[in-house]
C-alpha positions in Angstrom: -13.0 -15.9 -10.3 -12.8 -12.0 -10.8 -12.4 -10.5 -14.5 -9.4 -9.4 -13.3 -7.6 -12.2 -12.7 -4.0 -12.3 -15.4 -3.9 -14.8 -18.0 -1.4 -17.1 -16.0 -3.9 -16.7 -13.4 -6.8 -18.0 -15.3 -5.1 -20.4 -17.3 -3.6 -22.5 -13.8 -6.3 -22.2 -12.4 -8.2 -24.1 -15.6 -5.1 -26.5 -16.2 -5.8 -27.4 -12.2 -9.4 -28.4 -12.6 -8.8 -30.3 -16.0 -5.9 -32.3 -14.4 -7.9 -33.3 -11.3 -10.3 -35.0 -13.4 -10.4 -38.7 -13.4 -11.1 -38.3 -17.1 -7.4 -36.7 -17.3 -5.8 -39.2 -15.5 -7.1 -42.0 -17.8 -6.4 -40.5 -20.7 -2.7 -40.6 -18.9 -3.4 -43.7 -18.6 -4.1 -44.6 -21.8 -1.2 -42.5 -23.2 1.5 -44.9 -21.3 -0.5 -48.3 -22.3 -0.4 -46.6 -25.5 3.5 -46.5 -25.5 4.2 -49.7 -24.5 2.1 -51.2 -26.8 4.7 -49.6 -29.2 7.1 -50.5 -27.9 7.8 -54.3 -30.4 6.9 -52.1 -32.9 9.9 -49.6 -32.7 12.2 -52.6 -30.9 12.6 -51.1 -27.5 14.9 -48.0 -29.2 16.6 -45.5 -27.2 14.1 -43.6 -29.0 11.2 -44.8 -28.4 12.2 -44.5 -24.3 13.1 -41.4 -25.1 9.8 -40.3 -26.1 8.4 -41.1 -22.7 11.2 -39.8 -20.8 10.9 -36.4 -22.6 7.1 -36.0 -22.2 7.2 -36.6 -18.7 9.5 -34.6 -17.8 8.3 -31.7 -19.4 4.8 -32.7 -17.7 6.4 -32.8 -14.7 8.5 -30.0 -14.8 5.2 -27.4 -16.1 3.0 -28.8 -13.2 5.3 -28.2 -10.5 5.0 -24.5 -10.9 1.2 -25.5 -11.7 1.2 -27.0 -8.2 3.1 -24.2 -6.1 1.3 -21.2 -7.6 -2.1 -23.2 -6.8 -0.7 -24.1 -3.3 0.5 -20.1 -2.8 -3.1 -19.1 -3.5 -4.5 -21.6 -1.3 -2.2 -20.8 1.7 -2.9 -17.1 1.1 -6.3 -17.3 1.0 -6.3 -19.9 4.8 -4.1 -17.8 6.4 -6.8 -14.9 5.6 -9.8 -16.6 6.3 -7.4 -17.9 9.6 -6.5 -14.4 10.4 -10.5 -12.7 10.4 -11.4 -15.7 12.6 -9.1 -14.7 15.5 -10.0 -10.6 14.4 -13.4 -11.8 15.0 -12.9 -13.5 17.8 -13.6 -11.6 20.9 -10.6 -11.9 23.7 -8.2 -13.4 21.0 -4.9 -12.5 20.9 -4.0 -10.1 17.6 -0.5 -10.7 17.8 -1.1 -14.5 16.3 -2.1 -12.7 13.4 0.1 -13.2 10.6 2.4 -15.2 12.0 3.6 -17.3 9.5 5.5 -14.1 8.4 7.9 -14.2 11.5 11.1 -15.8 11.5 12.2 -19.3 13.1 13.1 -17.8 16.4 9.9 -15.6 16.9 7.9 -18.4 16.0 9.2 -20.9 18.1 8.9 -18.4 21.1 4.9 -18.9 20.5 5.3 -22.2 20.4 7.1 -22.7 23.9 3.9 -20.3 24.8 1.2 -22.5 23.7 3.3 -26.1 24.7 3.4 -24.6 28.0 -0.4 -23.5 27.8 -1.3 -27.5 26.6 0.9 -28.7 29.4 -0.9 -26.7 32.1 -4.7 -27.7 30.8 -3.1 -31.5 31.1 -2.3 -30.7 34.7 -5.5 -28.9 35.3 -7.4 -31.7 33.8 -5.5 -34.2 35.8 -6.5 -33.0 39.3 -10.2 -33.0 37.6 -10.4 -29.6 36.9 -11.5 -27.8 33.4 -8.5 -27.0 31.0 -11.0 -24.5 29.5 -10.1 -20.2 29.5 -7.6 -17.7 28.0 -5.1 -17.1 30.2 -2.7 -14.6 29.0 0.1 -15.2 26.6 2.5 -12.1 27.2 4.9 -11.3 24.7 5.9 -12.8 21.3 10.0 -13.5 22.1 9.5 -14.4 26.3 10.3 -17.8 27.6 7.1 -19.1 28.6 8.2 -20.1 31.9 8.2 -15.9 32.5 5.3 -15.3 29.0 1.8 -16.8 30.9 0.7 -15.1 33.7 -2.1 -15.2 35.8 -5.3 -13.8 34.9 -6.5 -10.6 35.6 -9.6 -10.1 37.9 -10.0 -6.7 36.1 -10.6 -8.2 32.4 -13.8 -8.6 31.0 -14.9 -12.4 31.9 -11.4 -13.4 32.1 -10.1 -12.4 29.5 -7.0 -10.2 28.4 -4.7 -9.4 25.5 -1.0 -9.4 25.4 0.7 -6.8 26.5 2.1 -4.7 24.0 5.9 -3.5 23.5 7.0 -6.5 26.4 
């Protein structure tokens, strides 16, 4: 955790550990054995439900903005640690790189792309052949019918990159 991480920052990030405890979730626990032990005591009110209703809602309602701004940094922080593996990665394709940022109809373009990339390591593996390489993926918005070509005999051990601008 860096110095300079905001108050909000510092203070989810604490409420997330303390609430993942199992020490936390007894005392939770305990708090609703707690309440209906009162309940004979205060005769079942409307009030008495009331307090439960009210504290776990207000619970609820504080951890769910707990939750997504724990889940935001988490995804963040994957899709980086996702993104330097395929920059590192000799041969990989750069245009995979943050993709999560492309809309519905660019995505599922890549995913036609890779489906038909599966597909055709099934075949390959059904007449007893590897399903291992990198054959090309083209372009981001090509069908894939028309997106995977063959490979190039002029890349370095078989591999290439996508063609920019198709």
């Amino acid at each position: 955790m860096t110095d300079k991480a905001s108050v909000y920052t510092r203070a989810a990030r604490w409420i997330a550990q303390l609430s993942g405890r199992p020490m936390t979730f007894l005392l939770a626990v305990g708090l609703i054995v707690l309440w209906l032990v009162t309940g004979p005591l205060f005769a079942f009110s409307d009030t008495w439900q009331l307090v439960i209703n009210t504290g776990t809602t207000i619970i609820t309602f504080l951890m769910v903005f707990l939750i997504q701004n724990t889940q935001n940094r988490d995804t963040v922080a994957m899709q980086l640690k996702l993104d330097e593996l395929i920059r590192a990665t000799r041969g990989a394709h750069l245009s995979l790189l943050d993709l999560e940022e492309l809309e519905e109809k660019e995505l599922a373009a890549f995913v036609r792309q890779y489906e038909a990339l599966a597909s055709f390591g099934r075949a390959q593996l059904d007449k007893g052949m590897t399903d291992t390489g990198t054959p090309e993926v083209v372009s981001q918005t090509a069908p894939p019918e028309t997106s995977l070509s063959p490979q190039s005999s002029e890349s370095a051990k078989g591999r290439t990159s996508p063609r920019a601008g198709s």
